[in-house]
Each structure stands twice: as C-alpha cells, then as structure tokens.
ROKOLVEX-743553 format. One record per atom (N, C-alpha, C): x, y, z; residue number from 1; residue in one letter; atom name. Coordinates in Angstrom, 3 decimals, decimal comma. Example, Ala and Ser with C-alpha at 12.3 -4.5 7.8 and 13.67 -1.06 7.14 Angstrom:
! residues 2
(node (13,190; -5,690; 7,800); 1; A; N)
(node (12,300; -4,500; 7,800); 1; A; CA)
(node (13,200; -3,300; 7,800); 1; A; C)
(node (12,850; -2,250; 7,080); 2; S; N)
(node (13,670; -1,060; 7,140); 2; S; CA)
(node (12,900; 0,030; 7,870); 2; S; C)
***
This chain:
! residues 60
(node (-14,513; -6,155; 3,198); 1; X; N)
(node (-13,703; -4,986; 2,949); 1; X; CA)
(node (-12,687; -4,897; 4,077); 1; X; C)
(node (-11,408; -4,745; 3,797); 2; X; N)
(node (-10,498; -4,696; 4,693); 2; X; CA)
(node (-9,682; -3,428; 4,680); 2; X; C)
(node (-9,624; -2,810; 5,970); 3; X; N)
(node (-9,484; -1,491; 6,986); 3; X; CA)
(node (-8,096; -1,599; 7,507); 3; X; C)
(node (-7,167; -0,837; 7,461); 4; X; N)
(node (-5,716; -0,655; 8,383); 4; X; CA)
(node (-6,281; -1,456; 9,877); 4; X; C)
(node (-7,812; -1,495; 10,517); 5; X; N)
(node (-8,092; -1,820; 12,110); 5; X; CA)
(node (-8,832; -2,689; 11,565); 5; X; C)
(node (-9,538; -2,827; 11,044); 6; X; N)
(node (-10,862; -4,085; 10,815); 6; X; CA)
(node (-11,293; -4,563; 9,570); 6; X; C)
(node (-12,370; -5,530; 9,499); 7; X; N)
(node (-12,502; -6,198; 8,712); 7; X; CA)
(node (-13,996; -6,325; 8,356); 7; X; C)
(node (-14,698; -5,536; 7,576); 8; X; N)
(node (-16,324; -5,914; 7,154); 8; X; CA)
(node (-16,710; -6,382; 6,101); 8; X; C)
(node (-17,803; -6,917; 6,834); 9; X; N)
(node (-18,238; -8,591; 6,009); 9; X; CA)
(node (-19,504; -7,655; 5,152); 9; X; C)
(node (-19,588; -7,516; 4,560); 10; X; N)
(node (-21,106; -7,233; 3,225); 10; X; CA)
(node (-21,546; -8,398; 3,007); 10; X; C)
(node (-22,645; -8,674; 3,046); 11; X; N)
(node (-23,537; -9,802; 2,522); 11; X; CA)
(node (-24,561; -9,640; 1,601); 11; X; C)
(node (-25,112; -10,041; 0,527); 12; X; N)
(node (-25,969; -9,991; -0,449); 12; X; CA)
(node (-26,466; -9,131; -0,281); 12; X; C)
(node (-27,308; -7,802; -1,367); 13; X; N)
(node (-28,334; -6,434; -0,856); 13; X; CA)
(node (-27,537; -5,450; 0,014); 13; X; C)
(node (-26,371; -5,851; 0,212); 14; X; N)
(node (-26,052; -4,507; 1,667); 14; X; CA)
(node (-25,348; -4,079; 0,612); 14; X; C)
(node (-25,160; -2,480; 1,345); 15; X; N)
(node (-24,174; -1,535; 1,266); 15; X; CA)
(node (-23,338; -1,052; 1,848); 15; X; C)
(node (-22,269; -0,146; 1,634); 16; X; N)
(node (-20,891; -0,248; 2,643); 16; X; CA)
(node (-20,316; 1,508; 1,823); 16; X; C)
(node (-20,398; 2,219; 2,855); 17; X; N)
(node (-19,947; 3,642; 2,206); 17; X; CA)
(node (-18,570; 3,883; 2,919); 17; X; C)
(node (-17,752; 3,524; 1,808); 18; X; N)
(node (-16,633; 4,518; 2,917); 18; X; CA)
(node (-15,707; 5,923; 1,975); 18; X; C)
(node (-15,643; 6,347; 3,365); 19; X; N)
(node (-15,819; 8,100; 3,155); 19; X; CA)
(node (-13,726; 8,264; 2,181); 19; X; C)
(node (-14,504; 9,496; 2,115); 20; X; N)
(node (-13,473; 9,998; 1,012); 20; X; CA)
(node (-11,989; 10,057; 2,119); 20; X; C)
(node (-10,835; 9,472; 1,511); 21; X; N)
(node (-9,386; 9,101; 2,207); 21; X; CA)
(node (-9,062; 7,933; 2,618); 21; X; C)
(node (-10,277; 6,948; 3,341); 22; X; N)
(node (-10,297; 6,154; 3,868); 22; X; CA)
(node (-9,015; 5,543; 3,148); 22; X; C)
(node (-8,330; 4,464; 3,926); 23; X; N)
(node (-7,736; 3,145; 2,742); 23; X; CA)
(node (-8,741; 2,485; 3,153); 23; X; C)
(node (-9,001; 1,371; 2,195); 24; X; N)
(node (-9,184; 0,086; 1,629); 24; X; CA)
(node (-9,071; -0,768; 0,923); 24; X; C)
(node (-9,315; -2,021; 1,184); 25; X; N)
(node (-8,869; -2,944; 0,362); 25; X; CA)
(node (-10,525; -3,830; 0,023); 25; X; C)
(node (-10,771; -3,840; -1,130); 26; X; N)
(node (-12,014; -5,042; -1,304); 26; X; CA)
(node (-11,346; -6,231; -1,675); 26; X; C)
(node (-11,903; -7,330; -1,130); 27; X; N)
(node (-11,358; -8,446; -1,311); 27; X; CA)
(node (-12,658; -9,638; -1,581); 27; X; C)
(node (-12,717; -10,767; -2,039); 28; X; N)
(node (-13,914; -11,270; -2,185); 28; X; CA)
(node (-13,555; -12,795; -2,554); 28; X; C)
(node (-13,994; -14,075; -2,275); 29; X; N)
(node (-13,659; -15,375; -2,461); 29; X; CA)
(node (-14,556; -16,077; -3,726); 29; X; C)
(node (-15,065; -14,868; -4,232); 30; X; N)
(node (-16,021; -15,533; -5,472); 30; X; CA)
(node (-15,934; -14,304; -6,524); 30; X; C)
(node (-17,463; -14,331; -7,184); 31; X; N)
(node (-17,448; -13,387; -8,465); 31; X; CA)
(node (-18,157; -12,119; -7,697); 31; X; C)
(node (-18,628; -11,555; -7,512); 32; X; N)
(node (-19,359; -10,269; -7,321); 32; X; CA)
(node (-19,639; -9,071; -8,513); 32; X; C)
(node (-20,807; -8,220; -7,738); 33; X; N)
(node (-20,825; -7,186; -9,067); 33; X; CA)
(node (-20,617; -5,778; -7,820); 33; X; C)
(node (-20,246; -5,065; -8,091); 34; X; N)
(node (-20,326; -3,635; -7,836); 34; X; CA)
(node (-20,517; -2,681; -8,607); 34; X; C)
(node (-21,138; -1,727; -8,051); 35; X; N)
(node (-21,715; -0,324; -8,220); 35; X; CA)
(node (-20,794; 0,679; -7,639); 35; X; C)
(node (-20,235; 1,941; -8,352); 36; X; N)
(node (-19,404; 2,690; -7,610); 36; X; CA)
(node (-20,001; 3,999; -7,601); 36; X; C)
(node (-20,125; 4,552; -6,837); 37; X; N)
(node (-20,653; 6,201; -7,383); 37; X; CA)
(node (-19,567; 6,948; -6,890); 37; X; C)
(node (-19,241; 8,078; -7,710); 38; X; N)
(node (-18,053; 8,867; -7,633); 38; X; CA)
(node (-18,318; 9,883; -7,837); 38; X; C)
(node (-17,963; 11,334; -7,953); 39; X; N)
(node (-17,823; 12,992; -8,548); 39; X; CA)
(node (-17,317; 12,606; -10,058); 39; X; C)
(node (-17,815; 13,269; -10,628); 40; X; N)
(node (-17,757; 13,254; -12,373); 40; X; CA)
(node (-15,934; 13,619; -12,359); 40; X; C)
(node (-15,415; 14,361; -11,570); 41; X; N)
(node (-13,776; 14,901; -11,877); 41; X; CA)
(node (-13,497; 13,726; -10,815); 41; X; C)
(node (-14,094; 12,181; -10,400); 42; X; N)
(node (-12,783; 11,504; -10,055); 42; X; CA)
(node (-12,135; 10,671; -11,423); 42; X; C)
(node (-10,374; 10,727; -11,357); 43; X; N)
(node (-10,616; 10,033; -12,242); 43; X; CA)
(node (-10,241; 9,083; -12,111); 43; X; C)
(node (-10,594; 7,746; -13,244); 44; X; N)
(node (-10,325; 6,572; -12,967); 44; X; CA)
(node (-9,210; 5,670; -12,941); 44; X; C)
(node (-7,837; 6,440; -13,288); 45; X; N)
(node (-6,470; 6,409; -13,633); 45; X; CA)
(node (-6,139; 6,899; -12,665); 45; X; C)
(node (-6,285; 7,823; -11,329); 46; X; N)
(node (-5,494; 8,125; -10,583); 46; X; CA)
(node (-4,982; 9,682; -11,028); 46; X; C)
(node (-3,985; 9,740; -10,381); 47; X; N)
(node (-2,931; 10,805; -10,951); 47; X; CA)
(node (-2,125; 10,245; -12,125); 47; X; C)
(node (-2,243; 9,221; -12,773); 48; X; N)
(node (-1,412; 8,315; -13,452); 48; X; CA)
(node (-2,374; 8,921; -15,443); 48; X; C)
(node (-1,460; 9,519; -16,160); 49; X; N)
(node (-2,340; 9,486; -17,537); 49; X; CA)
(node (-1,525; 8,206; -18,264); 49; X; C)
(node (-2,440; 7,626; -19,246); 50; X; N)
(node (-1,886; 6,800; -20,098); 50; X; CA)
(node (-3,241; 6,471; -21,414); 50; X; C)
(node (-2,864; 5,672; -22,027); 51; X; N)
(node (-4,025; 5,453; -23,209); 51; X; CA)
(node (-5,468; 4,978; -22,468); 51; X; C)
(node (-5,365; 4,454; -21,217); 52; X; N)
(node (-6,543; 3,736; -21,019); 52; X; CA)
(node (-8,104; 5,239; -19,879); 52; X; C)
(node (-6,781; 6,448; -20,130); 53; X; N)
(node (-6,993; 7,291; -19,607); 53; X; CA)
(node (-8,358; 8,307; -20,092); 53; X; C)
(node (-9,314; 8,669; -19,541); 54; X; N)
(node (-10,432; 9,283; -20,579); 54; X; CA)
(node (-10,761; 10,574; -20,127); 54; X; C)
(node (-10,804; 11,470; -21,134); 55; X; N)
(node (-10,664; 13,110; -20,985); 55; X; CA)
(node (-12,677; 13,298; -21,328); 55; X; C)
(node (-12,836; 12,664; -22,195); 56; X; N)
(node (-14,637; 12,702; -22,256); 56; X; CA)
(node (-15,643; 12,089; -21,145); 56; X; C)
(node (-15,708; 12,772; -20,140); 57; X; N)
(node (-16,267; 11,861; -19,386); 57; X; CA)
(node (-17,633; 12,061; -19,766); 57; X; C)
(node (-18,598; 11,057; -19,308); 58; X; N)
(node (-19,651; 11,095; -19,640); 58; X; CA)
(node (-20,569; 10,871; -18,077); 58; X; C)
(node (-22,200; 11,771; -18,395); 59; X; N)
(node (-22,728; 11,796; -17,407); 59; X; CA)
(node (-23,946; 10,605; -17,678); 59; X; C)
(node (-24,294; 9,817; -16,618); 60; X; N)
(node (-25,531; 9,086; -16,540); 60; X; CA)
(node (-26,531; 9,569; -16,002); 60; X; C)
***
C-alpha cells in the first residue's frame, strides 16, 4: 500500500486499516483478493452518479 511518506508491505493473513481521509494507493504485482468494510452510506461511485450507481443498498 502506498502513502504520500511510505510504503507497506501486507503479506498473506495480514491486515492493514487505514483511517478515514487517508490517501492511498493499493498496488500489487499479482492477483489478490480483498475484503473492504465500509458504512452502509459510503458510496461506491464517489460523488460521481451514473448507471453503475446503486440507490438499493443492501445489508450483509
């Protein structure tokens, strides 16, 4: 994960929280899977609406 100052390495099983504002960038030299957890009102478009945009959100 890459930081405006630094650079952290995640390796298999870890986790990596970064806090709400932060920038980042994920970057990765293979396939990976991620998990995101978010607030039900983030949305996934941004401030940006368009068709791919979803007003039903759903809870797990």
């Amino acid at each position: 994960m890459d930081f405006r100052d630094r650079t952290e390495e995640i390796n298999p099983g870890e986790i990596i929280i970064v806090p709400k504002g932060v920038e980042h960038k994920p970057r990765t030299k293979g396939e990976v899977q991620v998990m995101l957890f978010e607030p039900m009102s983030t949305l996934h478009t941004g401030n940006v609406e368009s068709d791919r945009t979803k007003t039903n959100l759903e809870y797990i």
